[in-house]
C-alpha positions as CSV (number, residue, x, y, z in Angstrom):
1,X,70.7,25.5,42.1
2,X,67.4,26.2,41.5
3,X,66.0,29.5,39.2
4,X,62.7,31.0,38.8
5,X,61.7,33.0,35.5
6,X,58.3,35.1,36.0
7,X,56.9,37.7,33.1
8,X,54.7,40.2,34.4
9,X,52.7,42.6,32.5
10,X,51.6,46.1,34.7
11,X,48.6,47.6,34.1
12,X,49.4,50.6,32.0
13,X,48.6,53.2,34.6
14,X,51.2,50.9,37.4
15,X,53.9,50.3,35.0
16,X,56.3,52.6,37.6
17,X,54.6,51.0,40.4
18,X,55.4,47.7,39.4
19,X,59.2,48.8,38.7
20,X,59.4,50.0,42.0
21,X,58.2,47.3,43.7
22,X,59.9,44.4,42.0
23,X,63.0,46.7,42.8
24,X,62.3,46.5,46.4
25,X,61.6,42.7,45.7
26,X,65.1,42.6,44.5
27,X,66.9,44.6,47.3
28,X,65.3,42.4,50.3
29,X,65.3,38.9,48.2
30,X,69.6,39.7,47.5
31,X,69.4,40.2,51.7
32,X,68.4,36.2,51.8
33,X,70.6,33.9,52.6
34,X,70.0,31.6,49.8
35,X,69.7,34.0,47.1
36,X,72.4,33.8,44.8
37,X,70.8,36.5,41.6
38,X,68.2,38.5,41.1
39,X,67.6,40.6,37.9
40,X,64.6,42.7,36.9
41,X,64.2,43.5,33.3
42,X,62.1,45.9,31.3
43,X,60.7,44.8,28.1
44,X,57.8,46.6,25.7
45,X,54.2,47.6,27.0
46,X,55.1,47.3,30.9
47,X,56.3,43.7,30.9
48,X,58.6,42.3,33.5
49,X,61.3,39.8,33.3
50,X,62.7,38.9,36.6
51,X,65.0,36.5,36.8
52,X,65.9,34.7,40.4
53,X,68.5,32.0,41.6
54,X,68.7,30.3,44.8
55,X,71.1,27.9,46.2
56,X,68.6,25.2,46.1
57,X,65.1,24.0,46.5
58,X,64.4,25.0,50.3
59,X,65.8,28.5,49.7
60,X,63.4,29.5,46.9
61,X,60.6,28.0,49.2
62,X,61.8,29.9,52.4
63,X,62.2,33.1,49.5
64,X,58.2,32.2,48.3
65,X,57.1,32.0,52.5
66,X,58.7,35.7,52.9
67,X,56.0,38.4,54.4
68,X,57.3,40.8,51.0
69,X,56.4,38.3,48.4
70,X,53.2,37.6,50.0
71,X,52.0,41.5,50.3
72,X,53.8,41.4,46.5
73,X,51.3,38.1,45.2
74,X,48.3,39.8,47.2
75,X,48.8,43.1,45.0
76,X,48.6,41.3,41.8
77,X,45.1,41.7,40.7
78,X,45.7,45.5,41.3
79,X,49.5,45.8,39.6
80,X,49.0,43.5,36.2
81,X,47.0,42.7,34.1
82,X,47.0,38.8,35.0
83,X,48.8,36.3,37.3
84,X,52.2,36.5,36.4
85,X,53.9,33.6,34.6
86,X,56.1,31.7,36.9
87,X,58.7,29.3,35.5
88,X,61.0,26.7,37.5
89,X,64.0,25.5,36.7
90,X,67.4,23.7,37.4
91,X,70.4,24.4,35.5
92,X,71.6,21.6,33.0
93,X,75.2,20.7,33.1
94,X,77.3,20.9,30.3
95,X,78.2,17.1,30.0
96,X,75.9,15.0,27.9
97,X,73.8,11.8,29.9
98,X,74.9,8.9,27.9
């Protein structure tokens, strides 16, 4: 399984913008066949926690390649305030390597 974490922070005057789009994000990303989650969260001063899991490594890519997150990634520099922070990630199992 692998899971994306991204903080975004909207420019003040997009913050609805932004929470509209990265709802859309979420309704067509849930439509992929390889998505298994995807949760947008709100914090303070318009940023954005999203939270995404795929079923593996080629899903997230195939999810990255979509037409939507490319119009989403070219709207950046007009939405935030920055690039967004993009973290990767597997899940650990609960057994311990010995």
């Amino acid at each position: 399984m692998t899971t994306v974490f991204a903080i975004l922070k909207a420019r003040p005057e997009r913050v609805s913008e932004v929470q509209q789009v990265l709802l859309e994000l979420k309704r067509l990303t849930r439509e992929e066949g390889g998505s298994v989650d995807y949760g947008v969260f709100r914090g303070d001063d318009g940023v954005f926690l999203v939270f995404e899991r795929y079923v593996d490594q080629s899903a997230c890519d195939a999810h990255f390649a979509t037409p939507y997150v490319s119009a989403f990634l070219a709207s950046v520099p007009e939405l935030l305030t920055g690039e967004p922070q993009v973290e990767f990630g597997t899940e650990v199992s609960d057994s311990i390597p010995s």
